[in-house]
N, CA, C and O atoms as CSV, one atom per row, in Angstrom:
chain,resi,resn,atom,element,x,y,z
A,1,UNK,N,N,0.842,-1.180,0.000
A,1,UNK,CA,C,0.000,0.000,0.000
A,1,UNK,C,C,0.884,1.239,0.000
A,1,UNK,O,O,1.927,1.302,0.650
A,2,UNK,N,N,0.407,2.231,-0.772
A,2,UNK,CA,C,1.176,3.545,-1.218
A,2,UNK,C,C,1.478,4.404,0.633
A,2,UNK,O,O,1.058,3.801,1.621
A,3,UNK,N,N,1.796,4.995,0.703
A,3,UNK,CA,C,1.925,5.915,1.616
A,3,UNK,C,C,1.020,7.528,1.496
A,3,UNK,O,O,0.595,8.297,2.358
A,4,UNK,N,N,1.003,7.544,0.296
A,4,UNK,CA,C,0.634,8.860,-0.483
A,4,UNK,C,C,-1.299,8.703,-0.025
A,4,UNK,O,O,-1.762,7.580,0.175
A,5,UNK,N,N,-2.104,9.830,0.066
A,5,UNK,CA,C,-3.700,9.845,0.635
A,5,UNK,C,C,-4.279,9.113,-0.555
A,5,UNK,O,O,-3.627,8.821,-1.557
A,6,UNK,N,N,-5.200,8.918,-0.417
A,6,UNK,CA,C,-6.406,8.361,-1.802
A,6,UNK,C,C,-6.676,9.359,-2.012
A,6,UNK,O,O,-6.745,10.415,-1.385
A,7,UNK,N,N,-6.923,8.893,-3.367
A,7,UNK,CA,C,-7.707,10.574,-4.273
A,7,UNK,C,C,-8.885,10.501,-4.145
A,7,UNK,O,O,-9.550,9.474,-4.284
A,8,UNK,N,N,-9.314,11.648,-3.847
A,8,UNK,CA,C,-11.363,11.809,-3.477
A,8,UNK,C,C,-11.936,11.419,-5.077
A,8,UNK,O,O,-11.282,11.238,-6.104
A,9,UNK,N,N,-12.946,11.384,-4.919
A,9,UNK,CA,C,-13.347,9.732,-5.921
A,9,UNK,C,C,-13.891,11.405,-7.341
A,9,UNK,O,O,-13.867,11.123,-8.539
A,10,UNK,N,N,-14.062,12.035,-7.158
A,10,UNK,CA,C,-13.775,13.348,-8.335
A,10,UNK,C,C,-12.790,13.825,-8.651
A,10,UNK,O,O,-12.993,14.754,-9.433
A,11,UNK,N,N,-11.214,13.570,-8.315
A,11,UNK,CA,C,-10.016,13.752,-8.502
A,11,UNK,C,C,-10.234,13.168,-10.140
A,11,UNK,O,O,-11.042,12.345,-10.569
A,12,UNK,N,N,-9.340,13.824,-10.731
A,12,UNK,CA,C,-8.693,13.345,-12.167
A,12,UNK,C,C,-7.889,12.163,-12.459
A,12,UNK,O,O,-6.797,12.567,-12.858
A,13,UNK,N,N,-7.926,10.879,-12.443
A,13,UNK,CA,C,-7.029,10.131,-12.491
A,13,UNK,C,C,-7.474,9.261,-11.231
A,13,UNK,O,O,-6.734,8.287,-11.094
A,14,UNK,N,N,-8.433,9.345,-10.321
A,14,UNK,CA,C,-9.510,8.634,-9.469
A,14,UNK,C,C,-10.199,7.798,-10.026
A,14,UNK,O,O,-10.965,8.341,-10.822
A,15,UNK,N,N,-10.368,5.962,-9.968
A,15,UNK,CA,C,-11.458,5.603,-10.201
A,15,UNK,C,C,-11.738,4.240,-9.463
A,15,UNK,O,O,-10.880,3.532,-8.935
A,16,UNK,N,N,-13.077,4.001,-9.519
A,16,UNK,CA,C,-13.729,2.779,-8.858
A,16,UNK,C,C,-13.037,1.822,-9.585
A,16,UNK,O,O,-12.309,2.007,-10.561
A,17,UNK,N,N,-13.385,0.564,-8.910
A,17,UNK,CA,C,-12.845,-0.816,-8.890
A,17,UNK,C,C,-13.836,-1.273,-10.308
A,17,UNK,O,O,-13.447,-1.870,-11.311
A,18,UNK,N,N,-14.793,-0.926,-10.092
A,18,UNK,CA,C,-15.401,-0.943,-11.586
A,18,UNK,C,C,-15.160,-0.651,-12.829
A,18,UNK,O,O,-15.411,-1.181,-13.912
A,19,UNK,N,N,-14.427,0.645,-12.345
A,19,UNK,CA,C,-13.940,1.274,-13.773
A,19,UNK,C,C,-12.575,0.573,-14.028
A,19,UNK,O,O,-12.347,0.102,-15.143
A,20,UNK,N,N,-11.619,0.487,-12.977
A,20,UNK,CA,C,-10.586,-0.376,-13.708
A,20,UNK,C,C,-10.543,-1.573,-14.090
A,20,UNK,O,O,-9.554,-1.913,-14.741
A,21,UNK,N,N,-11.731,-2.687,-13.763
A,21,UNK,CA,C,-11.802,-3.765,-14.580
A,21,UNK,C,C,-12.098,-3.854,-15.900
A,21,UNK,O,O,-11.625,-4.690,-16.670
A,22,UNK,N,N,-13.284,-2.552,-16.312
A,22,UNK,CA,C,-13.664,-2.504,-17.252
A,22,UNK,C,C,-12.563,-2.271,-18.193
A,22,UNK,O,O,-12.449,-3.013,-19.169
A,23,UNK,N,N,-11.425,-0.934,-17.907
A,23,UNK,CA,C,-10.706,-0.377,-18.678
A,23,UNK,C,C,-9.998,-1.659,-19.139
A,23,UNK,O,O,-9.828,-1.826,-20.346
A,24,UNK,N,N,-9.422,-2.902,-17.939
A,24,UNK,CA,C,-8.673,-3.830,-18.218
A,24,UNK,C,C,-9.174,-4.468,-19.099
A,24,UNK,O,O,-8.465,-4.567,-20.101
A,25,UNK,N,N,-10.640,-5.211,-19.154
A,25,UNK,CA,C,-11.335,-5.585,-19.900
A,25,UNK,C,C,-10.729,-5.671,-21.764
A,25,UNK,O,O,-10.355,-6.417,-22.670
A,26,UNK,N,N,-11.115,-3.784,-21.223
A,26,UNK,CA,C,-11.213,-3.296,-23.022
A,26,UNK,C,C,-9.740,-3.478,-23.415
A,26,UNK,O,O,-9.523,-4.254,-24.345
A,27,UNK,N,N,-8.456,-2.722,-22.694
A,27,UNK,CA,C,-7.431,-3.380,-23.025
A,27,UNK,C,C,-6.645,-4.601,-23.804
A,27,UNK,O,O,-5.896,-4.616,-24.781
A,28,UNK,N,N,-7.116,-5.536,-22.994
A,28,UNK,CA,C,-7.144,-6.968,-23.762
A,28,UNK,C,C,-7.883,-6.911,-24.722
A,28,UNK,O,O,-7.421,-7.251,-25.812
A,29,UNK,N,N,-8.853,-6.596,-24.655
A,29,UNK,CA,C,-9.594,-6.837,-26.513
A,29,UNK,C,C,-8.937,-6.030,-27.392
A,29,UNK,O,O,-8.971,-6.208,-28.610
A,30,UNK,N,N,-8.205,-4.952,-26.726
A,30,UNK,CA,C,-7.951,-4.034,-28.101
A,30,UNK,C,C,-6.614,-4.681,-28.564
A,30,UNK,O,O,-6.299,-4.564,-29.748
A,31,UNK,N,N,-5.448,-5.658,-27.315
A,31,UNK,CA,C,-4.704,-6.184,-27.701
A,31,UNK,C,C,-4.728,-7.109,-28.274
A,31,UNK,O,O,-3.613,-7.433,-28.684
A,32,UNK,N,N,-5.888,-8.070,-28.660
A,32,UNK,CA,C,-6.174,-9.306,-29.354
A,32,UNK,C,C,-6.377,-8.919,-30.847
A,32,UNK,O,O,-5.940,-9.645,-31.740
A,33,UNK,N,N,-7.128,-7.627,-31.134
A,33,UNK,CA,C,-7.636,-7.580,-31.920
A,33,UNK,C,C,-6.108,-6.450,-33.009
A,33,UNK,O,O,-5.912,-6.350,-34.220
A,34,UNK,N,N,-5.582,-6.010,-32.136
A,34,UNK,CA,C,-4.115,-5.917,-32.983
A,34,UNK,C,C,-3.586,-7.367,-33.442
A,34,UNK,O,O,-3.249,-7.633,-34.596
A,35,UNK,N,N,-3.569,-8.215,-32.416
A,35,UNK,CA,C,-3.318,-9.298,-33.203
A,35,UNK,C,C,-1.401,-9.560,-33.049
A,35,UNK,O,O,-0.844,-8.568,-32.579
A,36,UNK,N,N,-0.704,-10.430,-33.302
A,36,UNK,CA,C,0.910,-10.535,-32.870
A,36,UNK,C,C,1.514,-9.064,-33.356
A,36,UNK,O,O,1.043,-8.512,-34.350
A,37,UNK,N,N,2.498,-8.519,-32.649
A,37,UNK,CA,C,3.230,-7.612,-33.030
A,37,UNK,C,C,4.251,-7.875,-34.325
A,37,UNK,O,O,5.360,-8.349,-34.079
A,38,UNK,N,N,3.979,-7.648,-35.343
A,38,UNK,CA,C,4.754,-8.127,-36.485
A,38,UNK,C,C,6.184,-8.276,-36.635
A,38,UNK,O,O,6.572,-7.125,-36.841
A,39,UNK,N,N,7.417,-9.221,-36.650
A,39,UNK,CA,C,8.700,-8.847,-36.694
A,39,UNK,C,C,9.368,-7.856,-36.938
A,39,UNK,O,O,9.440,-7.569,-38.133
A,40,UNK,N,N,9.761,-7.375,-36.410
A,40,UNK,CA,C,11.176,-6.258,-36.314
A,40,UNK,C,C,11.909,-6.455,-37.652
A,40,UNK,O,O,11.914,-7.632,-38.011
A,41,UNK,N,N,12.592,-5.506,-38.564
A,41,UNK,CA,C,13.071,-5.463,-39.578
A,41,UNK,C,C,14.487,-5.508,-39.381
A,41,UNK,O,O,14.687,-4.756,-38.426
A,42,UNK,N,N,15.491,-5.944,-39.735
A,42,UNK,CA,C,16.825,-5.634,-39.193
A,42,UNK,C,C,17.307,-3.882,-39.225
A,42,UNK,O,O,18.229,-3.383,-38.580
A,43,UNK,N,N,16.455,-3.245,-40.096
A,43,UNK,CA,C,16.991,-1.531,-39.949
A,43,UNK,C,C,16.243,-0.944,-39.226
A,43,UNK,O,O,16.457,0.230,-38.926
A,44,UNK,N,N,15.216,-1.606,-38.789
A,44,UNK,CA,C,14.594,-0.932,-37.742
A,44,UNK,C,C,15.281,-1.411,-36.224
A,44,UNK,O,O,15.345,-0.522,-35.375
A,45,UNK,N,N,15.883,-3.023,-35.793
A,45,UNK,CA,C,16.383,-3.221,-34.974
A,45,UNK,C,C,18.121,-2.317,-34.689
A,45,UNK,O,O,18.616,-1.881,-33.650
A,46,UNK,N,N,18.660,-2.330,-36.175
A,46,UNK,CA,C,19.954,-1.259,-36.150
A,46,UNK,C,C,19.572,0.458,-35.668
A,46,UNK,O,O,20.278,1.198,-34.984
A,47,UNK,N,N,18.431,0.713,-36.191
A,47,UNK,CA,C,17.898,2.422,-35.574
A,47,UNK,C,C,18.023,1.821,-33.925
A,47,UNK,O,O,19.040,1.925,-33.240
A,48,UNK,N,N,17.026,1.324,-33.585
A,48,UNK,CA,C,17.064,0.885,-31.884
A,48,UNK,C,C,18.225,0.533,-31.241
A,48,UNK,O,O,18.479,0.576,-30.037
A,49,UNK,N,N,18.808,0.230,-32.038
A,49,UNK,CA,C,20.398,0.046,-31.474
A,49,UNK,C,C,21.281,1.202,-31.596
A,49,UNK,O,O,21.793,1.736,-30.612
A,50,UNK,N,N,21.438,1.539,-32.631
A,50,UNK,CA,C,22.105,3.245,-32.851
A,50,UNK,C,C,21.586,4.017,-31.739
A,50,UNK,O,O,22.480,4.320,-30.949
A,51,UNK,N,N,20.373,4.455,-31.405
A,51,UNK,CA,C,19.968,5.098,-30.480
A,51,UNK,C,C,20.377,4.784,-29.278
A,51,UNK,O,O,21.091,5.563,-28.646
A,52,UNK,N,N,19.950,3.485,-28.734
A,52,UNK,CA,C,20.852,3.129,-27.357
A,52,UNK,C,C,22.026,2.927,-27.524
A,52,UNK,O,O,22.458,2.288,-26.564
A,53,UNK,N,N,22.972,3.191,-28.432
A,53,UNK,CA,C,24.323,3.397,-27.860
A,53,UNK,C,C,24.575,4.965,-28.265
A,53,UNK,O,O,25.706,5.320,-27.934
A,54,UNK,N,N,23.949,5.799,-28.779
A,54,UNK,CA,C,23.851,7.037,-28.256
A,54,UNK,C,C,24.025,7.486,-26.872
A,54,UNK,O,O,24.895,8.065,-26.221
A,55,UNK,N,N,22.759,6.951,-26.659
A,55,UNK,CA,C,21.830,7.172,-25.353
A,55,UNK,C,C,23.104,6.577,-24.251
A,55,UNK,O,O,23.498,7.446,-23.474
A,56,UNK,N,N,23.565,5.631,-24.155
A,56,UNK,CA,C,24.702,5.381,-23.757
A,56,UNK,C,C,26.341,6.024,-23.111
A,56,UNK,O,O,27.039,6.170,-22.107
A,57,UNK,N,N,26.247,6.226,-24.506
A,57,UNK,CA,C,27.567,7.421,-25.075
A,57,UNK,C,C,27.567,8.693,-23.658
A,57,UNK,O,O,28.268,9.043,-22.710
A,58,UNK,N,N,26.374,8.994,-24.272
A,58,UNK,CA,C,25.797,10.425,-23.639
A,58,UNK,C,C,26.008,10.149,-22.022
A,58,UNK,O,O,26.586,10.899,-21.236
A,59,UNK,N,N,25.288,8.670,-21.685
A,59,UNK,CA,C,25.425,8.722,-19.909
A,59,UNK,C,C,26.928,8.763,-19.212
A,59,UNK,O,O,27.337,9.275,-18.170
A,60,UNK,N,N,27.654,7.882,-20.404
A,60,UNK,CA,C,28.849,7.963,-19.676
A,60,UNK,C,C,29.778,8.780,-19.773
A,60,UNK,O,O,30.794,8.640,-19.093
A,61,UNK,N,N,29.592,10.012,-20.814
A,61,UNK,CA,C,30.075,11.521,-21.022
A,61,UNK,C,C,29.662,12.233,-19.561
A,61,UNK,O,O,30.405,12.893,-18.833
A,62,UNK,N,N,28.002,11.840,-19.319
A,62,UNK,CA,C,27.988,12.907,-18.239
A,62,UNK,C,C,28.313,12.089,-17.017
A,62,UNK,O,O,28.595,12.521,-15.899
A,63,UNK,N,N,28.246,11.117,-17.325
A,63,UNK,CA,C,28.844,10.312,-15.464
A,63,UNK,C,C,30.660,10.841,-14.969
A,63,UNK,O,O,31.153,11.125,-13.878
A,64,UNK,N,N,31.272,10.774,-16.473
A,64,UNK,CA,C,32.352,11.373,-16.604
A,64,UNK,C,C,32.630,12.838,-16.266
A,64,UNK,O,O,33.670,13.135,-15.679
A,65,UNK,N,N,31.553,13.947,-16.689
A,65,UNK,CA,C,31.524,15.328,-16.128
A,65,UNK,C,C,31.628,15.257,-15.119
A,65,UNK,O,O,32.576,15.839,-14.593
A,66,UNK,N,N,30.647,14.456,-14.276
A,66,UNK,CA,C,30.106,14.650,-12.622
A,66,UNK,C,C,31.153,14.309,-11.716
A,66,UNK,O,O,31.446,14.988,-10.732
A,67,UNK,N,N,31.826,13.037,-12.127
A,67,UNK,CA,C,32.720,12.335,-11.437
A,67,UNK,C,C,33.948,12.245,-11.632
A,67,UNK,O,O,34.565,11.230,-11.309
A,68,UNK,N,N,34.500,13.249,-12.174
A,68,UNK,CA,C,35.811,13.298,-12.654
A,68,UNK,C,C,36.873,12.051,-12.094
A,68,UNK,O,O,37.206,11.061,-12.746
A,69,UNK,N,N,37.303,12.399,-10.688
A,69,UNK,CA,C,37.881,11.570,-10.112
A,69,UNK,C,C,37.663,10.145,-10.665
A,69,UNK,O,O,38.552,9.447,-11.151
A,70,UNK,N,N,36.580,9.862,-10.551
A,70,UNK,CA,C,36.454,8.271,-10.883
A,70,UNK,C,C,36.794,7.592,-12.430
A,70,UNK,O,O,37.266,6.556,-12.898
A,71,UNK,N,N,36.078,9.241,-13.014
A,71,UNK,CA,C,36.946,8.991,-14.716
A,71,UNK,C,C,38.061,8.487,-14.927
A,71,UNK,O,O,38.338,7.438,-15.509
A,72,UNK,N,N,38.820,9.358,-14.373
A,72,UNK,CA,C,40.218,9.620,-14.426
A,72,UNK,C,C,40.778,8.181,-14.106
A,72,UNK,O,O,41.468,7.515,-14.878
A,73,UNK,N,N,40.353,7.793,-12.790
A,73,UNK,CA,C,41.097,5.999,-12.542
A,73,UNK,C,C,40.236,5.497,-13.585
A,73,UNK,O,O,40.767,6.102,-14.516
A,74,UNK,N,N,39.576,5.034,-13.968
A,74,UNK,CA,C,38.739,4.185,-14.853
A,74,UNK,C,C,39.724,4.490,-16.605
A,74,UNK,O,O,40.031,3.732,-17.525
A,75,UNK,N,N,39.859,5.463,-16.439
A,75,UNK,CA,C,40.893,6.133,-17.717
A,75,UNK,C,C,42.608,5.608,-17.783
A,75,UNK,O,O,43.295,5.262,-18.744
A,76,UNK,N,N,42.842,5.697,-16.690
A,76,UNK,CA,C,43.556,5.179,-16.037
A,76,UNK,C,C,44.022,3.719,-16.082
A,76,UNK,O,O,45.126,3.404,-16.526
A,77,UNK,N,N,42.835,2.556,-15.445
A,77,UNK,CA,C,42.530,1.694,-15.608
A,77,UNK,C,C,42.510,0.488,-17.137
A,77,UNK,O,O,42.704,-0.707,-17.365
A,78,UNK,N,N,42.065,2.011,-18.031
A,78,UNK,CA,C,41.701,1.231,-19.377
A,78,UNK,C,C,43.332,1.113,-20.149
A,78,UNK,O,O,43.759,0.129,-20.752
A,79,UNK,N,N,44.104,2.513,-19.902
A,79,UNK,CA,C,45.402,2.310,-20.538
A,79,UNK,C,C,46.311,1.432,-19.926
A,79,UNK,O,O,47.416,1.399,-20.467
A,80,UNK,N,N,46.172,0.819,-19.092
A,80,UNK,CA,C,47.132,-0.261,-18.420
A,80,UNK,C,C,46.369,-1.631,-19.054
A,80,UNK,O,O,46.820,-2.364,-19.935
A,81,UNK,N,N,45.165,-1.748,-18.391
A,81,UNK,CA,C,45.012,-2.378,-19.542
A,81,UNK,C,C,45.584,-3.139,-21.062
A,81,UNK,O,O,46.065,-4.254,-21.270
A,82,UNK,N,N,45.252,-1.856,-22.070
A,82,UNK,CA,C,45.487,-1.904,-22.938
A,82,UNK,C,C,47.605,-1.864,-23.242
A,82,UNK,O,O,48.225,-1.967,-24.301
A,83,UNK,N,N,47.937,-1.742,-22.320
A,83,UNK,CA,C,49.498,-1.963,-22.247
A,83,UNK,C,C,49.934,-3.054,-22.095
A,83,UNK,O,O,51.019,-3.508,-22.461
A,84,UNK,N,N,48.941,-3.628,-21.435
A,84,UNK,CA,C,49.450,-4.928,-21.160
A,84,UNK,C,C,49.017,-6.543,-21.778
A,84,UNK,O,O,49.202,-7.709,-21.428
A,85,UNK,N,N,48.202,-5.675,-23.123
A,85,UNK,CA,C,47.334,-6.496,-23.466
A,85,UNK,C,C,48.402,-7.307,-24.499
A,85,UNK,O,O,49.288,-6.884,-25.241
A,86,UNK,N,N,47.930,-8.603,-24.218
A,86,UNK,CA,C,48.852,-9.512,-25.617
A,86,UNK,C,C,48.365,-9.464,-26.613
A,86,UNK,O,O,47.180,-9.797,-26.630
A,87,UNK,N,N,49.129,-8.955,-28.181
A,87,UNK,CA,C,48.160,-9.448,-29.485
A,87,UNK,C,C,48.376,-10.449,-30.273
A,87,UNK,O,O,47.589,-10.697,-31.186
């Protein structure tokens, strides 16, 4: 159970136990009646992928702003690494 008050039953986003079965109800029918989600295209799975390693990119640019210090060993970290790597 939430901590947060109940919403008085005229609140926006308030509803009876009635109304959310029903909504569930209709839900499922509207998902049956879409019917299977059709396969993924491989250039549509490469867009979804391009994007999350954007999206990626970007977090660990700014985790890098915030946290310098930790960059820095992790930066650190990667060129020893890579020094010591056999090819």
């Amino acid at each position: 159970m939430s901590d947060l008050p109940d919403l008085p039953e005229d609140a926006p986003g308030a509803t009876g136990d009635a109304d959310e079965s029903a909504m569930a109800g209709s839900a499922r029918a509207d998902a049956a009646a879409c019917g299977p989600p059709a396969p993924e295209t491989d250039a549509e799975r490469r867009r979804r992928r391009a994007q999350f390693l954007r999206d990626l990119a970007e977090a660990r640019a700014l985790r890098a702003r915030v946290q310098p210090r930790r960059a820095k060993a992790a930066r650190l970290r990667h060129a020893m690494r890579m020094r010591t790597f056999r090819w």
